[in-house]
C-alpha positions in Angstrom: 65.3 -7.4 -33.7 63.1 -5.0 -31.5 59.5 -5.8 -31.9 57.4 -2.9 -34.2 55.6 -2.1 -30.8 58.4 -1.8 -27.9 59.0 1.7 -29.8 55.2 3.0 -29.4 53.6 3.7 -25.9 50.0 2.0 -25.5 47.4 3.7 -28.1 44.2 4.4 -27.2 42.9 2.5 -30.4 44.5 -1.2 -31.6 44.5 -0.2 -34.7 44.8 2.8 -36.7 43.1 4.3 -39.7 43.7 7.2 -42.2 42.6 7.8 -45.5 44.7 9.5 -48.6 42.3 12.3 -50.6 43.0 12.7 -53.9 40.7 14.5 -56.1 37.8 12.3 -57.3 39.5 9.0 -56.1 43.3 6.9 -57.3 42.0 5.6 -59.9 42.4 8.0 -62.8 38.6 7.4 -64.3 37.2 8.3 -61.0 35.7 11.4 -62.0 33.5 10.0 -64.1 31.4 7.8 -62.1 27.9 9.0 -61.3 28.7 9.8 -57.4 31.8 12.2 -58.1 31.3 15.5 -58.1 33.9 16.8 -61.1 32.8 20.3 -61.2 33.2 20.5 -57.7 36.8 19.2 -56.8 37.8 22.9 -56.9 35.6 24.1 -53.8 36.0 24.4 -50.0 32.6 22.8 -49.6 33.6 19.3 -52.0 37.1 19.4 -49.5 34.7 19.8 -46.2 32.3 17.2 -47.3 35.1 14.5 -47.7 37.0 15.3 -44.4 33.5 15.5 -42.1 32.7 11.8 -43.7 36.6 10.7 -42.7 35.5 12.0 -39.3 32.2 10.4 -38.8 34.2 7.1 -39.6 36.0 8.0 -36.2 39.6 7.7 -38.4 42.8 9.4 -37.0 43.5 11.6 -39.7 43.1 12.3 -43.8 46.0 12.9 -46.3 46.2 15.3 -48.8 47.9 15.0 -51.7 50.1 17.8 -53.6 52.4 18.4 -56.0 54.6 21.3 -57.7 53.4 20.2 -60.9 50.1 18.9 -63.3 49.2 15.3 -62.1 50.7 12.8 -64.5 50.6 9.5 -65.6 54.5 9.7 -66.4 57.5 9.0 -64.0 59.7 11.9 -65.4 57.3 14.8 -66.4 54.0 15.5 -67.8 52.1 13.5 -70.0 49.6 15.7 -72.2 46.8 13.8 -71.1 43.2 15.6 -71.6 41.1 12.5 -70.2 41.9 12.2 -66.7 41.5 15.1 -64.0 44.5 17.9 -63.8 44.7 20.8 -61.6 44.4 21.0 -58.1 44.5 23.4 -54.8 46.6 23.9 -52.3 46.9 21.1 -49.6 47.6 23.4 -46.9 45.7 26.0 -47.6 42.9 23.1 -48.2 43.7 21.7 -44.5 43.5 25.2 -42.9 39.5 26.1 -44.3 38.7 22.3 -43.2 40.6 22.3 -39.8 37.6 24.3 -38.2 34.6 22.7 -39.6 36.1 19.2 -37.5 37.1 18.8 -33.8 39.1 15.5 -34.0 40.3 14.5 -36.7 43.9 14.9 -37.8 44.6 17.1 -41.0 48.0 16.4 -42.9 48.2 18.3 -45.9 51.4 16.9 -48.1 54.3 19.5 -48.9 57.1 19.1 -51.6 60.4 19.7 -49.7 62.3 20.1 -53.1 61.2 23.2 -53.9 59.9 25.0 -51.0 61.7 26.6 -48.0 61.3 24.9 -44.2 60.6 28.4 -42.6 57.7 29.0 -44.8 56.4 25.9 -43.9 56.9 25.8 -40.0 55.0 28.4 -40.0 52.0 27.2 -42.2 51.9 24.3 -40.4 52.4 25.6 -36.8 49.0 28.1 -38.2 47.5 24.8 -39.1 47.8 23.4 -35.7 46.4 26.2 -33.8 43.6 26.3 -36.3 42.8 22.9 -35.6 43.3 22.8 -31.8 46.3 20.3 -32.4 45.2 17.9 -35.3 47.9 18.9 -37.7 50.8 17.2 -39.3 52.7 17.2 -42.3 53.6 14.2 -45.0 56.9 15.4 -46.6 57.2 14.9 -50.4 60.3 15.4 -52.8 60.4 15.2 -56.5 63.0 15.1 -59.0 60.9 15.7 -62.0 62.3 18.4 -63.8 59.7 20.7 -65.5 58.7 21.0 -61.5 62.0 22.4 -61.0 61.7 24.7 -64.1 58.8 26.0 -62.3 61.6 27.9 -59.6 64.6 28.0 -61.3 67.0 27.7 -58.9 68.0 24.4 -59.5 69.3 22.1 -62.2 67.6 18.4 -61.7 69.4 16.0 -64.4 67.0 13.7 -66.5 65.4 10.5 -65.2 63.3 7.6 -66.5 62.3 5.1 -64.3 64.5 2.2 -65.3 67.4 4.7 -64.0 66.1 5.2 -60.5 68.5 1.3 -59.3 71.8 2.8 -61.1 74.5 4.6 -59.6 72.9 8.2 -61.1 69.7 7.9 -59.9 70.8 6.3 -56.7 72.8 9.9 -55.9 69.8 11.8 -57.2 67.4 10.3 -54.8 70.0 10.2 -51.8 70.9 14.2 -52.1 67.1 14.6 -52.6 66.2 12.3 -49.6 69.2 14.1 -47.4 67.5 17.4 -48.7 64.5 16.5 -47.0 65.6 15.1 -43.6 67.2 18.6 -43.2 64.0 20.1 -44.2 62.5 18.4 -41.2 64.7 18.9 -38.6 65.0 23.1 -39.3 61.2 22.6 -39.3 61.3 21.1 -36.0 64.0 22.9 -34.7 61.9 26.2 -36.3 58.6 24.9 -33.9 60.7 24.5 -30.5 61.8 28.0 -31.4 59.5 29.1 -28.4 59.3 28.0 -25.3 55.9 26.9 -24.5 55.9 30.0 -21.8 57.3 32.8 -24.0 54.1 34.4 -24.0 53.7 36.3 -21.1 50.6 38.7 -22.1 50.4 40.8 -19.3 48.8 43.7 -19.7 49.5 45.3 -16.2 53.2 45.2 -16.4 53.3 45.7 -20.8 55.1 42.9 -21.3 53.7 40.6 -24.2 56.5 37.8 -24.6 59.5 37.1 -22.2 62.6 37.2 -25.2 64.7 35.4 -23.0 62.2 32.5 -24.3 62.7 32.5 -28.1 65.9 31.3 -29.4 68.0 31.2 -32.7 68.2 27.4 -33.8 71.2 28.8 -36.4 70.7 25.7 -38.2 73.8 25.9 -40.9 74.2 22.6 -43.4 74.6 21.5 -46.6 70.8 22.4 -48.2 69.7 25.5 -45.8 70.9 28.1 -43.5 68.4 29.0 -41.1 68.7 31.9 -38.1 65.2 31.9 -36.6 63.7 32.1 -34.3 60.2 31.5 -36.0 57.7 34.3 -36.0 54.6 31.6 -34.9 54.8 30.6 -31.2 55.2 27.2 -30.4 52.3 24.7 -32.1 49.6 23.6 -29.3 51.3 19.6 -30.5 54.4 21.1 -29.4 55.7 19.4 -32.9 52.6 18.7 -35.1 53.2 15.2 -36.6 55.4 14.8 -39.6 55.1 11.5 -42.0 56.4 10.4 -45.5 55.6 7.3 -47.9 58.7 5.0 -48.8 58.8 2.2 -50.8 62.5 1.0 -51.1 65.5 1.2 -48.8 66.6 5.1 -49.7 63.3 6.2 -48.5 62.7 3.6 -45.7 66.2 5.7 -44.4 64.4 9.0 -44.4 61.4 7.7 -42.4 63.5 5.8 -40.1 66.0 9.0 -39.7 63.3 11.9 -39.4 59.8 10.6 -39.6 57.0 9.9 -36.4 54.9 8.2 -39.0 56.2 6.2 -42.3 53.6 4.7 -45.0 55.0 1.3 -46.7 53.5 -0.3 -49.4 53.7 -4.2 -48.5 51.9 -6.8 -51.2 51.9 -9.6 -48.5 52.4 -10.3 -44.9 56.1 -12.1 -45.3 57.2 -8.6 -47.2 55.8 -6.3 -44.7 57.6 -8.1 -42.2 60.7 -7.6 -43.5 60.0 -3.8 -44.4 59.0 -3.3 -40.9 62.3 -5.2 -39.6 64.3 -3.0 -42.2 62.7 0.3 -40.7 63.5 -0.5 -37.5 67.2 -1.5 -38.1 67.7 1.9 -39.9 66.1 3.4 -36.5 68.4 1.8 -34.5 71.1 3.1 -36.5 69.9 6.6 -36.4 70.1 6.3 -32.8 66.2 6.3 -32.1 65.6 3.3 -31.2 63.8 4.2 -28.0 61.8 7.2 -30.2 58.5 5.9 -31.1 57.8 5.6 -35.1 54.9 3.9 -36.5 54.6 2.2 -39.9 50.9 2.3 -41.7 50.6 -0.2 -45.1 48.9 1.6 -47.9 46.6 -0.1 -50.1 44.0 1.3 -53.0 40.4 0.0 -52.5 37.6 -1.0 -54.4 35.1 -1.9 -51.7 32.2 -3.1 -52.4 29.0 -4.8 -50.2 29.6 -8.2 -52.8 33.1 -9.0 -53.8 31.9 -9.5 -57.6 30.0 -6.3 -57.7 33.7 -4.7 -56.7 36.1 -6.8 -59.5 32.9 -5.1 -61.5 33.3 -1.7 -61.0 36.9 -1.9 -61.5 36.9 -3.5 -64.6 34.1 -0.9 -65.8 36.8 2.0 -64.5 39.4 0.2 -66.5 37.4 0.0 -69.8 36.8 4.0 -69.5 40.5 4.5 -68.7 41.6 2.4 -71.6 43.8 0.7 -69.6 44.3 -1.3 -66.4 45.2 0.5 -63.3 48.0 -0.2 -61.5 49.9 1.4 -58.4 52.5 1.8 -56.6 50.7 0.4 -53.2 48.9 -2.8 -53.6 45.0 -2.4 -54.9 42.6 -4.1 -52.8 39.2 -5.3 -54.5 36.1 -6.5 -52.6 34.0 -6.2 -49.8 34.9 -4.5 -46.0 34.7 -7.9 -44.4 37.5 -9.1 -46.5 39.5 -6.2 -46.3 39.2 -5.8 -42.4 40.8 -9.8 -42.6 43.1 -8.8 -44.5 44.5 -5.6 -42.5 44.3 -7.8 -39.4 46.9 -10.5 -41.1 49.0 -7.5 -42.1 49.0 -5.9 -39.1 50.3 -9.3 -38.0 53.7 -8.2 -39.6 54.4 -5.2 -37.1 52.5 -2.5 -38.8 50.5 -0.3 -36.7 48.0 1.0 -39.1 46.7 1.3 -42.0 46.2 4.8 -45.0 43.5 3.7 -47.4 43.6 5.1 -50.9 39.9 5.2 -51.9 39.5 4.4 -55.7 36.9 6.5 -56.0 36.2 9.0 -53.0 32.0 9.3 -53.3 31.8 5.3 -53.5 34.7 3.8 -51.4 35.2 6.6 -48.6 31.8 5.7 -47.1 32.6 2.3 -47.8 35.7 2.7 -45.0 33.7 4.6 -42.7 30.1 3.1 -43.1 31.5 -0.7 -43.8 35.1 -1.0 -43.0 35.1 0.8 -39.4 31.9 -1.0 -38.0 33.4 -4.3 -38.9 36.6 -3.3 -37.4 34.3 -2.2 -34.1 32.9 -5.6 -34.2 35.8 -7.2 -33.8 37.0 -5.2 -31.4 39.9 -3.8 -32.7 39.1 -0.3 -32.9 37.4 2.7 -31.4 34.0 3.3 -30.8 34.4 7.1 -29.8 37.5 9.7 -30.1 39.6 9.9 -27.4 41.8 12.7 -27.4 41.7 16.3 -29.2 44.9 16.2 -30.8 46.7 14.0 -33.3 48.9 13.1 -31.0 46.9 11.6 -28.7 45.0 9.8 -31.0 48.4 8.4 -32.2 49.1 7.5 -28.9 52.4 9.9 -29.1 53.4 12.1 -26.4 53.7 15.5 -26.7 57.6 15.9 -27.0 59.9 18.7 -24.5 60.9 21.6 -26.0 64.9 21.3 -27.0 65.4 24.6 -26.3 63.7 25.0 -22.7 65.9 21.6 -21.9 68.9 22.7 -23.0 68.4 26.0 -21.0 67.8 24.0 -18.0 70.5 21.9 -18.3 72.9 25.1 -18.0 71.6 26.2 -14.6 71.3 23.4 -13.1 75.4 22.3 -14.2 
């Protein structure tokens, strides 16, 4: 089995960081803690404040999180709840007013493939990338809960619960939905290579603006979409801005291995990331990109906490208001940043090359990462001190890729 790090090139940092935003925090009492700001969560300012904190913890890049529907507690739909936080903006259009109040770290806003068309999207995201100077990516999404579906009506999703998802049914659901996506992606990409990295000539002497020789039609024609181009939005400064997606079980694991630069697995021990990572990487090989670098970052929830006790405390307390205890579909984490930065190192251990930390609640346990966490990891020497590149990218330590196009087209004069 190839090794987890034959596939990446040398990264500026050992080890690589992210956090997921999410309203007041994961867990779903979060907003009521003393240190959230509910009446804020619908603001530019709350959004800036959260991303600026992620940066001065020197971490590659924040998630967003979206969806084409109310958050819910439920699998299948919504679940009427009044006690937990509902309602939420845009992640892109979140991204895009933070992108300029930063300078290095990544923005990846998360988009619902489902429902929502790739041209739209290239677009959005190649404006996101210019806006940020090249910090932008993607994490692709896809649902199958139906009242989302009702919300465009143009297409029938059949009813789910989730002891259907291992059957036969829910096995096709998820594989058309999952095939959906991988499409999504490549028209996206194919959308962003739509101009050559030259087709803007701007000359004002001679009148000519773009060379059209430059732009090309991808005429992308399969089972989910049927795309023309070219894109209207000139190549991203990233070239392709960086696209990820969580997995948790083999279906998924196929779509990051078949279409992803970034996958996030949800591991509850070293001996089962191991053998996530080794499934990953055999569904690479089998997608034929083996030689394509693709890294793999383990999500956990955290409760961090200066003392371990005053950490199982706190969650308990968040329990008791919820009414219930929380659970996830990543593993939770409780205690302090000294403990957790052992732990990530054993993990890491297992082939995975980073780590996207789900803060419990934002106000407590995001400066807990970048005021705890990240100097403990400096002390050890296992990651940066300082940023060093300006895009994603090259904080990934992922090379800006050649435009397909501008190959091909040099390919046929030179044969």
């Amino acid at each position: 089995m190839t090794s987890s790090r034959s596939t990446l090139p040398a990264s500026p940092s050992p080890l690589h960081l992210a956090v997921a935003l999410d309203g007041a925090g994961w867990h779903p009492a979060a907003w009521r803690e003393p240190v959230s700001r509910p009446r804020d969560l619908l603001t530019a300012g709350y959004w800036a404040d959260l991303v600026a904190e992620a940066e001065r913890g020197l971490l590659d890049f924040v998630t967003i999180e979206d969806g084409l529907g109310l958050q819910s507690s439920e699998f299948t739909g919504p679940d009427g709840r009044t006690d937990q936080v509902r309602g939420r903006l845009d992640a892109v259009l979140i991204a895009a007013r933070t992108a300029p109040l930063t300078r290095h770290i990544g923005i990846v806003p998360t988009v619902v493939a489902t429902h929502t068309e790739p041209f739209h999207l290239s677009k959005a995201i190649a404006t996101l990338d210019y806006v940020s100077g090249g910090r932008a990516g993607l994490r692709v999404q896809v649902t199958a809960r139906r009242n989302e579906a009702a919300h465009f009506g143009r297409r029938a999703i059949p009813p789910l619960r989730v002891e259907d998802i291992d059957t036969p049914a829910g096995r096709e659901v998820a594989t058309d939905l999952l095939d959906e996506a991988a499409d999504y992606v490549e028209v996206v990409r194919r959308l962003w290579d739509s101009w050559e990295d030259d087709a803007e000539i701007r000359d004002v002497a001679t009148g000519r603006f773009i060379d059209r020789d430059k732009l090309h039609y991808i005429d992308f024609a399969g089972r989910h979409f049927s795309v023309r181009g070219p894109s209207i939005t000139p190549r991203p400064p990233q070239g392709r801005p960086i696209v990820s997606a969580l997995a948790h079980r083999s279906l998924p694991y196929r779509l990051v291995a078949r279409s992803a630069d970034l996958g996030y697995v949800t591991p509850h021990d070293t001996a089962q990331a191991r053998d996530i990572v080794a499934e990953i990487r055999a569904e690479q090989t089998a997608a034929g990109r083996a030689d394509e670098p693709l890294h793999l970052f383990g999500d956990l929830v955290v409760f961090l906490d200066d003392d371990a006790a005053a950490a199982v405390a706190r969650r308990e307390r968040l329990d008791d208001l919820a009414g219930h205890r929380y659970t996830s579909d990543a593993p939770i984490f409780t205690g302090t940043p000294v403990q957790l930065a052992d732990l990530l190192q054993e993990l890491e251990t297992a082939g995975l090359t980073g780590f996207r930390l789900r803060p419990a609640v934002v106000g407590h346990d995001l400066p807990q990462i970048t005021q705890g966490l990240v100097p403990e990891l400096q002390r050890r020497g296992v990651f940066r001190r300082a940023y060093e590149a300006d895009t994603l990218r090259g904080l990934l330590g992922l090379a800006r890729p050649a435009n397909r196009y501008a190959a091909a087209a040099a390919d046929a004069v030179t044969a």
